[in-house]
C-alpha positions in Angstrom: 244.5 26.1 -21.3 245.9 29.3 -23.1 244.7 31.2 -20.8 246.9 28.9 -17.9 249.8 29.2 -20.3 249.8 33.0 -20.5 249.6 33.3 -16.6 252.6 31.0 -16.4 254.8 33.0 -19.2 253.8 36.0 -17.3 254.9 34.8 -14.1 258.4 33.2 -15.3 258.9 35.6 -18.5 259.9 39.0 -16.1 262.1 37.4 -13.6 263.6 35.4 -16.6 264.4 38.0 -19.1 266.0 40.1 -15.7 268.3 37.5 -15.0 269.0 36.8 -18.6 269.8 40.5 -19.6 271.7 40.9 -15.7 273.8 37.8 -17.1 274.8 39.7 -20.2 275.4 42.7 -18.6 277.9 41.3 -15.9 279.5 39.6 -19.0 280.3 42.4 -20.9 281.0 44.3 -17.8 283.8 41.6 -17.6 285.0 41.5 -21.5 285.7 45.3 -20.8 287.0 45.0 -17.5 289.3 42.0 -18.9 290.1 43.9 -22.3 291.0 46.9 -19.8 293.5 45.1 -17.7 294.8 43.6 -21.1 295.0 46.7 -22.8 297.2 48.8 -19.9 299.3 45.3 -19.7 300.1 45.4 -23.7 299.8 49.5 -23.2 303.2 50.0 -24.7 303.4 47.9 -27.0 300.1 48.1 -28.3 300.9 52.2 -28.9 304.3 51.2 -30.4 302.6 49.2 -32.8 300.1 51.6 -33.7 302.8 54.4 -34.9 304.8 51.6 -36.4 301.9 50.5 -38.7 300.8 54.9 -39.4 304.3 55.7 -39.5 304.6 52.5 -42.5 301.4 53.5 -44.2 302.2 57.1 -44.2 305.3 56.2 -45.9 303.7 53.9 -48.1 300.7 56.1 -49.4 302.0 60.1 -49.2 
């Protein structure tokens, strides 16, 4: 019986864990490629924000 169990993980585990860890990847693959097209949408303003907020803690701390 353990023995049929181990021949069964080791025939699903491989194709399993593939298809798990390909999942992942094409999901993060997509948070960047979303948080890319996000970031050059809100480009400006993000970079406006940025010196706003060094400019106001340069001011505030030197």
């Amino acid at each position: 019986m353990a023995q049929f169990l181990q021949n069964v993980l080791a025939l699903y585990y491989e194709p399993v864990v593939t298809i798990f860890v390909g999942l992942l990847l094409h999901r993060a693959l997509q948070a960047i490629l979303n948080f890319k097209t996000w970031y050059t949408g809100h480009y400006s303003g993000i970079t406006i924000t940025l010196r706003t907020l060094r400019t106001g803690t340069s001011t505030i701390f030197f």
